[in-house]
C-alpha positions as CSV (number, residue, x, y, z in Angstrom):
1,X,109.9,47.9,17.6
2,X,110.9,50.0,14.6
3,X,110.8,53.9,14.3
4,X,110.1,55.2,11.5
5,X,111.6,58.9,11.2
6,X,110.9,61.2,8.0
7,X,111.4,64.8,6.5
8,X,108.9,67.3,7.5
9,X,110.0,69.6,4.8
10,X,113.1,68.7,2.6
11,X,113.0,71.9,1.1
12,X,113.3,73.4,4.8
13,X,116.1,70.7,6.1
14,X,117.8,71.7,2.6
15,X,118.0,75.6,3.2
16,X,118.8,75.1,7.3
17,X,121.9,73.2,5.7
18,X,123.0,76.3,3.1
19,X,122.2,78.7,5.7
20,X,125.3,77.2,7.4
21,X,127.5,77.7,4.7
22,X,128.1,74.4,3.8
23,X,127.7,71.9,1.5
24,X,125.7,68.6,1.4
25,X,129.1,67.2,0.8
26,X,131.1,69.8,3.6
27,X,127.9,69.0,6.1
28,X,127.4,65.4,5.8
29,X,131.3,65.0,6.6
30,X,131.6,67.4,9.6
31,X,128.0,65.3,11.2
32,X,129.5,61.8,10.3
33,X,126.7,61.4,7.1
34,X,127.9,59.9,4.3
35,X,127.0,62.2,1.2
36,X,124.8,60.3,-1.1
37,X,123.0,59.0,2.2
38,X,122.3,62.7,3.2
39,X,121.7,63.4,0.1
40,X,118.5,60.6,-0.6
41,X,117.1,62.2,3.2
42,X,116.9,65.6,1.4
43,X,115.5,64.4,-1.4
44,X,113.0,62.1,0.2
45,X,113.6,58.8,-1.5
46,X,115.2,57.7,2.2
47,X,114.0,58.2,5.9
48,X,117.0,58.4,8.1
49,X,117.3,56.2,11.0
50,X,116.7,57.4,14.4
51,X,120.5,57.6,15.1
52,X,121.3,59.2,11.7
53,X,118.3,61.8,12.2
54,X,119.8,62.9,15.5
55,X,122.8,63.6,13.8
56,X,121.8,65.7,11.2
57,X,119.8,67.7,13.8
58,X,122.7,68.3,16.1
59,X,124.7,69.2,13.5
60,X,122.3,71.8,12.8
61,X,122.1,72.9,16.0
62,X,118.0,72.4,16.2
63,X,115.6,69.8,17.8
64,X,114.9,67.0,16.1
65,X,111.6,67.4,16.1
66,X,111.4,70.7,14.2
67,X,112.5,69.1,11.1
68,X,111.6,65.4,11.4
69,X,108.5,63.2,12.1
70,X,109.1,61.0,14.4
């Protein structure tokens, strides 16, 4: 069985990033995400994998579920 995760709002996952102070670039290499990956999950054109999207929401410090479908 394959889940399928996706953006709720890449303009919102986007913004949580900055509000940090860091980069796509500074983010996706403190959470283990390579940059151009991270960066095609902002933009949309990829859904992160289960494992990738619990990353990038720990690394925010936020549930995964307030910024992705799952």
């Amino acid at each position: 069985m394959k889940i399928k995760v996706s953006v709720k709002d890449k303009d919102e996952l986007k913004r949580k990033i900055y509000q940090g102070g860091e980069t796509l670039s500074g983010f996706g290499r403190r959470v283990g995400v390579s940059t151009p990956y991270l960066s095609n999950v902002v933009s949309g054109k990829t859904n992160p994998s289960p494992t990738m999207a619990k990353k990038i929401a720990d690394g925010l410090g936020i549930d995964l579920n307030s910024i992705f479908l799952v």
